[in-house]
N, CA, C, O and CB atoms as a CASP TS submission, in Angstrom:
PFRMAT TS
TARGET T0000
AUTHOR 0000-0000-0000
METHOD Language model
MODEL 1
PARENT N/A
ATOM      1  N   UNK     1     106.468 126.665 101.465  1.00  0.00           N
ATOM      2  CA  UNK     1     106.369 127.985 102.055  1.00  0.00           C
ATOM      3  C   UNK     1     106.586 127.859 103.559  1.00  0.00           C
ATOM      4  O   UNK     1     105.895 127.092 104.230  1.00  0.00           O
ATOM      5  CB  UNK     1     104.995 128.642 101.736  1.00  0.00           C
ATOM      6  N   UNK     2     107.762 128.782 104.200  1.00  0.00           N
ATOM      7  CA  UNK     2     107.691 128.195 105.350  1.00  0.00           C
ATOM      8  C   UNK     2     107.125 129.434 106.498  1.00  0.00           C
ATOM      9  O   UNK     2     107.109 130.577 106.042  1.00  0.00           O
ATOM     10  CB  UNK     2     109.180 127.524 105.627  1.00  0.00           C
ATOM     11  N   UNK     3     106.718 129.271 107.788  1.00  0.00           N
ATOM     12  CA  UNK     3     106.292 129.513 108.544  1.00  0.00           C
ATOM     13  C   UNK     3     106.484 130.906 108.949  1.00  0.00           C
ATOM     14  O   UNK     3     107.558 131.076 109.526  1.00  0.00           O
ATOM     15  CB  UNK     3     106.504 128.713 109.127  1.00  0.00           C
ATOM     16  N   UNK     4     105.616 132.159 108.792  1.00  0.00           N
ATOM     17  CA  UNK     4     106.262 133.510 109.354  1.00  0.00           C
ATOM     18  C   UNK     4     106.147 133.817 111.247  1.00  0.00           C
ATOM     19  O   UNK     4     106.201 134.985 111.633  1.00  0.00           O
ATOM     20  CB  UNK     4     105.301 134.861 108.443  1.00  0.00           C
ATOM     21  N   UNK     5     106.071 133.260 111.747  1.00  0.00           N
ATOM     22  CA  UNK     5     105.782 133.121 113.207  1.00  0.00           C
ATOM     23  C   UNK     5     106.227 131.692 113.928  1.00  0.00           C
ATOM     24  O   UNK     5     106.499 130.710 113.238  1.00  0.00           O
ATOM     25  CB  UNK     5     104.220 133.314 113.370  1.00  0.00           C
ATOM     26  N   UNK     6     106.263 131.673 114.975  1.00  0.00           N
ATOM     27  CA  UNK     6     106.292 130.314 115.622  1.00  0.00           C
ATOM     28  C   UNK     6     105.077 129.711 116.203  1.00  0.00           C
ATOM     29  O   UNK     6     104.746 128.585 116.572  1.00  0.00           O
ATOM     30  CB  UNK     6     107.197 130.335 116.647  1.00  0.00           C
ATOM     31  N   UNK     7     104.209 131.586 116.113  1.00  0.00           N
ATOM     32  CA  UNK     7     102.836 130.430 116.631  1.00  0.00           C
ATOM     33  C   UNK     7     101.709 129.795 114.932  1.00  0.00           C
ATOM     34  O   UNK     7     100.678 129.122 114.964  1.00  0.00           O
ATOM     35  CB  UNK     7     101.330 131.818 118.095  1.00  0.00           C
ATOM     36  N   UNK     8     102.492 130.382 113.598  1.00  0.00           N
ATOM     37  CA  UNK     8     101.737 129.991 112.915  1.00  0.00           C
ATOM     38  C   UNK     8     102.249 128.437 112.972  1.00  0.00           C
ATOM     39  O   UNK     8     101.387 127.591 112.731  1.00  0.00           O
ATOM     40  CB  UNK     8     101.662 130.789 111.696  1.00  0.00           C
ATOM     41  N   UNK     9     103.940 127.859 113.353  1.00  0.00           N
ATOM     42  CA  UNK     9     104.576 127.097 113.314  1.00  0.00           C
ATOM     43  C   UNK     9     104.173 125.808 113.926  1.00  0.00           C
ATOM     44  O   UNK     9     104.354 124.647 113.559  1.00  0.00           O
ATOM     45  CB  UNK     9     105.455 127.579 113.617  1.00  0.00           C
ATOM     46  N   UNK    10     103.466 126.420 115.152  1.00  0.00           N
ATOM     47  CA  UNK    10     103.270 125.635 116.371  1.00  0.00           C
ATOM     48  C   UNK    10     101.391 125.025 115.398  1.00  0.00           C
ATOM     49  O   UNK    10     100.939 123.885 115.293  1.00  0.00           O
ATOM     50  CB  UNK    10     103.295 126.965 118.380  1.00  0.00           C
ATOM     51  N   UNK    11     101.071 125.745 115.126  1.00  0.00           N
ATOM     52  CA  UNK    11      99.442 125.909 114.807  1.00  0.00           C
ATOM     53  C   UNK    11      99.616 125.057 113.061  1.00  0.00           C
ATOM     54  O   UNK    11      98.729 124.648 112.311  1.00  0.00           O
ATOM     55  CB  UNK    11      98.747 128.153 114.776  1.00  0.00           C
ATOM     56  N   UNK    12     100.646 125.049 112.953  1.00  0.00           N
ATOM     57  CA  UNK    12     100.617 123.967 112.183  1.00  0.00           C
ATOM     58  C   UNK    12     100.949 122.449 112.166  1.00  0.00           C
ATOM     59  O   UNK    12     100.329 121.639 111.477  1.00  0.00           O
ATOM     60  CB  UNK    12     101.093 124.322 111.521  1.00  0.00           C
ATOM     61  N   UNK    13     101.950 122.149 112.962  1.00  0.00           N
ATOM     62  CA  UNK    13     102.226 121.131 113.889  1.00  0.00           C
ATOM     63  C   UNK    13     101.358 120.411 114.278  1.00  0.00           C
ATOM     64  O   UNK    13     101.405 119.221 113.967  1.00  0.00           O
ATOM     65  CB  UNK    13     102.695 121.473 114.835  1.00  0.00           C
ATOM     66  N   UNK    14     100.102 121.003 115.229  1.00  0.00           N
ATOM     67  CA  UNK    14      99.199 120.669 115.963  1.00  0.00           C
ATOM     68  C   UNK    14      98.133 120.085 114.946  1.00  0.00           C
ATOM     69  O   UNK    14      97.504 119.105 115.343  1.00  0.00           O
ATOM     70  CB  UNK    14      98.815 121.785 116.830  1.00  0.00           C
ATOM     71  N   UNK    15      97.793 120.692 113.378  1.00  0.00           N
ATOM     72  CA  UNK    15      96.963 120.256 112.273  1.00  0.00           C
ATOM     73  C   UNK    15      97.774 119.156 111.886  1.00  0.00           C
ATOM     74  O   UNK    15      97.079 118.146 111.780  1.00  0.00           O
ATOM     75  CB  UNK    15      96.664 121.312 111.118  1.00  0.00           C
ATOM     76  N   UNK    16      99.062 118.943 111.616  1.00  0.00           N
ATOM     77  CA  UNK    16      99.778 118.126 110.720  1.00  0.00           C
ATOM     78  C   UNK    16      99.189 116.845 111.654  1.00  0.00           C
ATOM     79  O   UNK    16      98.493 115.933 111.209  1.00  0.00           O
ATOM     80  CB  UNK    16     101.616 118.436 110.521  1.00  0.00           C
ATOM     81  N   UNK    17      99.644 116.997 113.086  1.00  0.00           N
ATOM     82  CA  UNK    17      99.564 115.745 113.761  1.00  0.00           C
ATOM     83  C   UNK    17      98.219 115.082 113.844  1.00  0.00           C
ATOM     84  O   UNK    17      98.039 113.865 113.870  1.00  0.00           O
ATOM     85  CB  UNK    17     100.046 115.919 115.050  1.00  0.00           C
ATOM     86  N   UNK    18      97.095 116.212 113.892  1.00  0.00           N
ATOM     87  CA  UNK    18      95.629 115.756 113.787  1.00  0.00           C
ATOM     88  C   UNK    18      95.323 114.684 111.893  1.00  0.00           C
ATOM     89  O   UNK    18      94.697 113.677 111.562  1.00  0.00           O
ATOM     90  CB  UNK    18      94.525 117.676 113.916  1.00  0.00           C
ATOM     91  N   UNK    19      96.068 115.550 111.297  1.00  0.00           N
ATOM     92  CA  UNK    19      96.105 114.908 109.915  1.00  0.00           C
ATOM     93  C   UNK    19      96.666 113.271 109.628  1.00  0.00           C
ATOM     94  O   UNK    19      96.441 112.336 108.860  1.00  0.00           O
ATOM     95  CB  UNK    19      97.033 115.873 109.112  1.00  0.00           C
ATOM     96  N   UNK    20      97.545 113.616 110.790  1.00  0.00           N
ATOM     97  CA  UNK    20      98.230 111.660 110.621  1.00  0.00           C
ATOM     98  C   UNK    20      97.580 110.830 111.567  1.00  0.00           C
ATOM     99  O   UNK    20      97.630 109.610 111.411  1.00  0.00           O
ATOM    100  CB  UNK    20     100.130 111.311 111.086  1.00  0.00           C
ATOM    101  N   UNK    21      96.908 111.382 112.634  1.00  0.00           N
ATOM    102  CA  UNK    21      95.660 110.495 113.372  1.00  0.00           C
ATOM    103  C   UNK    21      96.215 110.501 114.660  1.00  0.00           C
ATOM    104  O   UNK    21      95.681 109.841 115.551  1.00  0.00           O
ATOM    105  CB  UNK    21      95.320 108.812 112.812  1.00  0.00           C
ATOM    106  N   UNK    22      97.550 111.385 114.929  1.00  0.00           N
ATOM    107  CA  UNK    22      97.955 111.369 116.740  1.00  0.00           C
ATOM    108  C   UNK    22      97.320 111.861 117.176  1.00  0.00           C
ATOM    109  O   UNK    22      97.341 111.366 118.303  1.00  0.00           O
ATOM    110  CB  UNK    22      99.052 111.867 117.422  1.00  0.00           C
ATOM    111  N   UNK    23      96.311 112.929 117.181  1.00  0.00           N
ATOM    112  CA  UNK    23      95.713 113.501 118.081  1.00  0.00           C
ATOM    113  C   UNK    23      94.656 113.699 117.304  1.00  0.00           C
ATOM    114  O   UNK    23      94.814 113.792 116.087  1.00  0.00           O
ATOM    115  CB  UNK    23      96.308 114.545 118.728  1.00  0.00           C
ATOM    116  N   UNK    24      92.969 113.828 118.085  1.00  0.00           N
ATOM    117  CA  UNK    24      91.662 114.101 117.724  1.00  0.00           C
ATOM    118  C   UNK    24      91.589 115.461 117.162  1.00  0.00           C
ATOM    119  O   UNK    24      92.041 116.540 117.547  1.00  0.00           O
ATOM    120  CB  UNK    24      90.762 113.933 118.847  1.00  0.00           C
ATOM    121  N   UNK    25      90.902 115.109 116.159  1.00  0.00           N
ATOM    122  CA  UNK    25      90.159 116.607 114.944  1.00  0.00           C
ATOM    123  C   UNK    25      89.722 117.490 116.231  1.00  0.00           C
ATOM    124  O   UNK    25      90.321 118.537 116.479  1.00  0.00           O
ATOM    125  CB  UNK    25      88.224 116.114 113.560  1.00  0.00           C
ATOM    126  N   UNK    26      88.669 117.035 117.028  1.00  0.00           N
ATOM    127  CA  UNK    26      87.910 117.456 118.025  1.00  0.00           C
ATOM    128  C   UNK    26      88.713 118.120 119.028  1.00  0.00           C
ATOM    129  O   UNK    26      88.105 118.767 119.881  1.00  0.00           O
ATOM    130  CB  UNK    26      87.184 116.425 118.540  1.00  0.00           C
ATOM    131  N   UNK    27      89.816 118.076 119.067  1.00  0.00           N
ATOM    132  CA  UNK    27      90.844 118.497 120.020  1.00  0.00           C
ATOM    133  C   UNK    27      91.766 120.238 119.117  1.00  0.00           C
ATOM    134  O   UNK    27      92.619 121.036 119.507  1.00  0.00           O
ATOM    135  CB  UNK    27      92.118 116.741 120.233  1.00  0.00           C
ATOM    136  N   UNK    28      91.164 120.122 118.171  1.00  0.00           N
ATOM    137  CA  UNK    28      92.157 121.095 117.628  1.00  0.00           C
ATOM    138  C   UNK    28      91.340 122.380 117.525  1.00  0.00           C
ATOM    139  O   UNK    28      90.206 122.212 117.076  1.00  0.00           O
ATOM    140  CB  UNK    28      92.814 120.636 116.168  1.00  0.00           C
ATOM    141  N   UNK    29      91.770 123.970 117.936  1.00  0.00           N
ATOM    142  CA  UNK    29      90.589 124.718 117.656  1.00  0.00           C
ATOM    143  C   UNK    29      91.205 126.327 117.588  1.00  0.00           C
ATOM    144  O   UNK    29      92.122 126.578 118.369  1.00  0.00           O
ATOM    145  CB  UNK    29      89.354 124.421 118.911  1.00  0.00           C
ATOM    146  N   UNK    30      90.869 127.092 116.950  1.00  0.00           N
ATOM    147  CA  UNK    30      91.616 128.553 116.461  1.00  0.00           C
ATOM    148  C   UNK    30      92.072 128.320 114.662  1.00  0.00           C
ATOM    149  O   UNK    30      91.402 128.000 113.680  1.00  0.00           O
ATOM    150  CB  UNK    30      93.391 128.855 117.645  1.00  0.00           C
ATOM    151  N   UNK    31      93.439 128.641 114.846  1.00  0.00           N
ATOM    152  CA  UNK    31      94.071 128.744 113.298  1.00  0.00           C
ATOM    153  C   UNK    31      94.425 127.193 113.184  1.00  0.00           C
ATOM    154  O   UNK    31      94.476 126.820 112.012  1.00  0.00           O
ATOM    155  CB  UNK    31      95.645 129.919 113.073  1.00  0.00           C
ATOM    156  N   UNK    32      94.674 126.233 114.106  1.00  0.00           N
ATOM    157  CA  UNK    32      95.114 125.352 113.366  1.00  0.00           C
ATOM    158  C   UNK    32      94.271 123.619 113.153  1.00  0.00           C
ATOM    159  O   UNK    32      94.564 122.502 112.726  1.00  0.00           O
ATOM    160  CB  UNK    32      96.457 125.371 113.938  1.00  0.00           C
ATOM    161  N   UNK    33      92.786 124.534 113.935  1.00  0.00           N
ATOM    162  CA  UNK    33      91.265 123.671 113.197  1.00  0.00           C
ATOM    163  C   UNK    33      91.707 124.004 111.444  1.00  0.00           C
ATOM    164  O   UNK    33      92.067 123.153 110.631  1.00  0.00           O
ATOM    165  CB  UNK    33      89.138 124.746 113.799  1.00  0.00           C
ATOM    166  N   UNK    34      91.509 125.847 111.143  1.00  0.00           N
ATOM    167  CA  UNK    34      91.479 125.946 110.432  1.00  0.00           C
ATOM    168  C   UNK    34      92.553 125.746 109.184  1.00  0.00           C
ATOM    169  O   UNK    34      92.184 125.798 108.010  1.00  0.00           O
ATOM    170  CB  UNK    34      91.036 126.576 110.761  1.00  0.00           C
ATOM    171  N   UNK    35      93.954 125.505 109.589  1.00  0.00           N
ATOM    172  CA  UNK    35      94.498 124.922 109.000  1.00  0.00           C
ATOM    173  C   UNK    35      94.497 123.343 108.413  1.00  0.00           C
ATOM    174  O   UNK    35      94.949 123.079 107.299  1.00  0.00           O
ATOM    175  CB  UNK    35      95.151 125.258 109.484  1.00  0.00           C
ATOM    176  N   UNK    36      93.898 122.283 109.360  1.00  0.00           N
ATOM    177  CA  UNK    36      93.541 120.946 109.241  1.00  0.00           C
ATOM    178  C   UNK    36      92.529 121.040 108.004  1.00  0.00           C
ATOM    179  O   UNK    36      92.674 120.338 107.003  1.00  0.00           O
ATOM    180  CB  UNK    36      92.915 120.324 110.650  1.00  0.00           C
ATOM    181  N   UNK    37      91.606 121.866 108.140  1.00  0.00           N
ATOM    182  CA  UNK    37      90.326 122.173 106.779  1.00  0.00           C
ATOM    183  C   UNK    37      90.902 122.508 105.911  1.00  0.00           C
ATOM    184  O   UNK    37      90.666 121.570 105.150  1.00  0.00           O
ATOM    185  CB  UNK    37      89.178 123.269 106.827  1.00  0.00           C
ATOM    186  N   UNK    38      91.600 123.236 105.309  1.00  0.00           N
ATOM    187  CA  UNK    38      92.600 124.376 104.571  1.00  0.00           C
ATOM    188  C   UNK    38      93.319 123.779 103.798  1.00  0.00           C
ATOM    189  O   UNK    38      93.319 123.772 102.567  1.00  0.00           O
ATOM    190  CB  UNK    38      93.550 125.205 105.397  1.00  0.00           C
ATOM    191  N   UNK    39      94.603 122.727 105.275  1.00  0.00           N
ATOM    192  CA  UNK    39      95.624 122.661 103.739  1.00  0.00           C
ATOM    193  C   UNK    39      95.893 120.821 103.862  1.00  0.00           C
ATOM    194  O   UNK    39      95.659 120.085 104.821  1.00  0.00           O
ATOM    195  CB  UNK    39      97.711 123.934 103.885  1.00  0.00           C
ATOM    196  N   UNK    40      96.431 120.502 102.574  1.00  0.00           N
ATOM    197  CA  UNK    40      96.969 119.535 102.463  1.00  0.00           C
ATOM    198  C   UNK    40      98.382 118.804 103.835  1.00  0.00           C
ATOM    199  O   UNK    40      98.916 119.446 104.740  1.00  0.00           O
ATOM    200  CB  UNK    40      97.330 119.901 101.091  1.00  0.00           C
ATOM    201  N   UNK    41      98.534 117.748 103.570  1.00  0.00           N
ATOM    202  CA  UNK    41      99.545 117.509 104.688  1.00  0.00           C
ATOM    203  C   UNK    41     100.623 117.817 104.285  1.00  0.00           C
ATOM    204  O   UNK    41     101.439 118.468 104.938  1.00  0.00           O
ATOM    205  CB  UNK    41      99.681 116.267 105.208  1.00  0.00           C
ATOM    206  N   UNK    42     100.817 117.313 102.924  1.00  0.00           N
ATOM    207  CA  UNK    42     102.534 118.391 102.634  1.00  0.00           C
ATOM    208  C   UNK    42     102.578 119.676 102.985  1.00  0.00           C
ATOM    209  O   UNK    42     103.630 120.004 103.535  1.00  0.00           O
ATOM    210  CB  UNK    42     103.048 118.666 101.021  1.00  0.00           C
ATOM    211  N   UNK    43     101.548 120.747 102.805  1.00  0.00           N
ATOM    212  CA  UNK    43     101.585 121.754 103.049  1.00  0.00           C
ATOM    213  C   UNK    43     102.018 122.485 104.483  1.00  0.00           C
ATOM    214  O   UNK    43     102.626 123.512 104.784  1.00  0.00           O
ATOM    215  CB  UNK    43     100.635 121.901 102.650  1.00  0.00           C
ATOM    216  N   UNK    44     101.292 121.260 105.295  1.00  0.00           N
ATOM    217  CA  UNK    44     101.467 121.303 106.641  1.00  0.00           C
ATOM    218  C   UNK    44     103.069 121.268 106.512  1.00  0.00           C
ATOM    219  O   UNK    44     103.772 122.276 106.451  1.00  0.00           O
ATOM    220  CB  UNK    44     100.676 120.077 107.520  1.00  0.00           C
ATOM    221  N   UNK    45     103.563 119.846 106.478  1.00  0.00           N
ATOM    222  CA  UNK    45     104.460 119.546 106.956  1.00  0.00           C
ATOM    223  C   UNK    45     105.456 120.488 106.664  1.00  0.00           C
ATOM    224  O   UNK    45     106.387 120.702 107.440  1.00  0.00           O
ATOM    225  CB  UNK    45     104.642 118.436 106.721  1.00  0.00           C
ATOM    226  N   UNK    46     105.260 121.306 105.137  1.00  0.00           N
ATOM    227  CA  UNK    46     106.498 122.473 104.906  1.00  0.00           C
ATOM    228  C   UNK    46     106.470 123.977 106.266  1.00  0.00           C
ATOM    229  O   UNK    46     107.356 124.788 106.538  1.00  0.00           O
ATOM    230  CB  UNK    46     106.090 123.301 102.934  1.00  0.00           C
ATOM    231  N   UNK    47     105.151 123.825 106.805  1.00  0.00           N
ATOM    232  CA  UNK    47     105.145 125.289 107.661  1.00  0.00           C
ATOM    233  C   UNK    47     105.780 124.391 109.125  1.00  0.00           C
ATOM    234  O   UNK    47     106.617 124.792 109.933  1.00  0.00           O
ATOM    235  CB  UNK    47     103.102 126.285 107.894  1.00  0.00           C
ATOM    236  N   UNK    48     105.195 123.341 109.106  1.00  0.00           N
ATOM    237  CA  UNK    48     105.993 122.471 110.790  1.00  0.00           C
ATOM    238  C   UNK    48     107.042 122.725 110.711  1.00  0.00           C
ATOM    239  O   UNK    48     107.499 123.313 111.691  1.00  0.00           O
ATOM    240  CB  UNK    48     106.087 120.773 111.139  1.00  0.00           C
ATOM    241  N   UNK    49     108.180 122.389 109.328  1.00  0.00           N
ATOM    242  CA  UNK    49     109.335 121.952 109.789  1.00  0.00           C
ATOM    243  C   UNK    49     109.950 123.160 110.204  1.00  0.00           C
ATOM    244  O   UNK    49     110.655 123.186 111.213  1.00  0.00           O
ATOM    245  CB  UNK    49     110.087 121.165 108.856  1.00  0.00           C
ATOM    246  N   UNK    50     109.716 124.274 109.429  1.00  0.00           N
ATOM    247  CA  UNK    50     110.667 125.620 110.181  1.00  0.00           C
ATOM    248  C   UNK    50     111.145 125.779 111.127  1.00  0.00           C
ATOM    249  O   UNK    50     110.503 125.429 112.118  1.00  0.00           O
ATOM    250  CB  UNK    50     110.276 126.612 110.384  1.00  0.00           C
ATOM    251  N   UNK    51     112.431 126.348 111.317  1.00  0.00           N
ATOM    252  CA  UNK    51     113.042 126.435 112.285  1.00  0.00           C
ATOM    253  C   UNK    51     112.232 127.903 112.861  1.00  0.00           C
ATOM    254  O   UNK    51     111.769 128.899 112.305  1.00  0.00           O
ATOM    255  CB  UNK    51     114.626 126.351 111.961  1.00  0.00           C
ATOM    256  N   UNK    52     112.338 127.474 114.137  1.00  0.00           N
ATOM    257  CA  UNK    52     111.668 128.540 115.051  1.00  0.00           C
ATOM    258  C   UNK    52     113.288 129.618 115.339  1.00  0.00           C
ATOM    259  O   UNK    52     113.234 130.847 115.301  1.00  0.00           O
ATOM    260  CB  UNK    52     110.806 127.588 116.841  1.00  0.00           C
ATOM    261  N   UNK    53     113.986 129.207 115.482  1.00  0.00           N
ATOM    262  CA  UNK    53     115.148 130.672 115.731  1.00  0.00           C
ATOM    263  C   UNK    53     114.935 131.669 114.563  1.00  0.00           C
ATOM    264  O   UNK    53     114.849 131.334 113.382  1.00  0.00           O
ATOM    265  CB  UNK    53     117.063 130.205 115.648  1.00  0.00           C
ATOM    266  N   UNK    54     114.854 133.068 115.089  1.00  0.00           N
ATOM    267  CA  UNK    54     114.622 133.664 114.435  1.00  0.00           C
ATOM    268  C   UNK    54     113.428 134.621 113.833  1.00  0.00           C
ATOM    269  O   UNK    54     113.476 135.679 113.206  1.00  0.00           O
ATOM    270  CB  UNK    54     114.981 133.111 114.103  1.00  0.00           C
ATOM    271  N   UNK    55     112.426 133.872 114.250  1.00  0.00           N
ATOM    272  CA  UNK    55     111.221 134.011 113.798  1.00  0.00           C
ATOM    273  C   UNK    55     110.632 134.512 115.365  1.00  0.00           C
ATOM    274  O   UNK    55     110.907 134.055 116.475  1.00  0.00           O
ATOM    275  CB  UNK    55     110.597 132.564 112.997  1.00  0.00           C
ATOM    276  N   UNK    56     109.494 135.902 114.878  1.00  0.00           N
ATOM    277  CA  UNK    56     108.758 136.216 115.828  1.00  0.00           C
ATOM    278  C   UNK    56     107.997 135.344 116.463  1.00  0.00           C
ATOM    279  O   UNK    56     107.938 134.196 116.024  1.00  0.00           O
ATOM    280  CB  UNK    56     108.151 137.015 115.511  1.00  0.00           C
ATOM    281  N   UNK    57     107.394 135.653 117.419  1.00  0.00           N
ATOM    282  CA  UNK    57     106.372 134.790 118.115  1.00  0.00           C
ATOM    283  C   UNK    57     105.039 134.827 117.705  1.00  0.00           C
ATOM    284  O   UNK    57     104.194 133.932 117.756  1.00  0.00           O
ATOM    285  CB  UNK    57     106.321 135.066 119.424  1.00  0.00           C
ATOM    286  N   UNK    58     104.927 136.319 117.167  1.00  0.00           N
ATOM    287  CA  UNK    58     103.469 136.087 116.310  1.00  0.00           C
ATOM    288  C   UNK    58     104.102 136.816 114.966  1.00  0.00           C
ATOM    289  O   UNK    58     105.202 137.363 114.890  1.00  0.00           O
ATOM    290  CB  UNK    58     101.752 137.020 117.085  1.00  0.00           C
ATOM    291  N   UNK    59     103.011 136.661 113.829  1.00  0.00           N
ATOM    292  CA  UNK    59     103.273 137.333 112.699  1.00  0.00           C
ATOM    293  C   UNK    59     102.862 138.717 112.778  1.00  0.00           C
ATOM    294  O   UNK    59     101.804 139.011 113.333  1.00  0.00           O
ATOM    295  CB  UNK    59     102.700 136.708 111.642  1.00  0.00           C
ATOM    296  N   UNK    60     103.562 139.521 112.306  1.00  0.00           N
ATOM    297  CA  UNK    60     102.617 141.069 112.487  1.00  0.00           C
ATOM    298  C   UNK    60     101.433 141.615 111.672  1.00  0.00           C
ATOM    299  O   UNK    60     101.064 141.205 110.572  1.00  0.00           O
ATOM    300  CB  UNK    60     103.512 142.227 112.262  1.00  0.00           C
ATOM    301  N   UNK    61     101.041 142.348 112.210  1.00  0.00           N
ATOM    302  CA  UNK    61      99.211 142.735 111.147  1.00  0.00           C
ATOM    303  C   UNK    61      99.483 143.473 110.069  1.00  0.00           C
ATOM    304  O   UNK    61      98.502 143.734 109.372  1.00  0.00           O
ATOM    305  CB  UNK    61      97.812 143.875 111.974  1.00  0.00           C
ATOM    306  N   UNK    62     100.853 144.024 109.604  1.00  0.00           N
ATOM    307  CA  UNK    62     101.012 144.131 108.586  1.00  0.00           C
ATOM    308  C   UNK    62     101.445 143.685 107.230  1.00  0.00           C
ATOM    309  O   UNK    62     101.346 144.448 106.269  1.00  0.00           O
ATOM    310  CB  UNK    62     101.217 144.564 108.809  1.00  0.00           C
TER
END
């Protein structure tokens, strides 16, 4: 499933990398703490890879 935003994009990135041990759990905090809790790393890695052209900057509230 891939990414409807670039900041869900970015906010997944930031979990994926906490997931492989580059950067501290303790360092991560908003949607993509809660993504690190949430999802698996494949899961991650399918919303990281998206290409950001194209895609809003945030997702909309509807």
């Amino acid at each position: 499933m891939p990414a409807k935003s670039q900041a869900q994009q970015k906010a997944a990135g930031a979990a994926l990398a906490a997931k492989r041990g580059d950067v501290k759990k303790s360092k991560l905090k908003g949607a993509s703490k809660e993504m690190y809790e949430s999802m698996s790393e494949k899961q991650l890695e399918e919303f990281a890879e998206t290409k950001r052209k194209g895609l809003p900057g945030h997702k909309s509230s509807s």
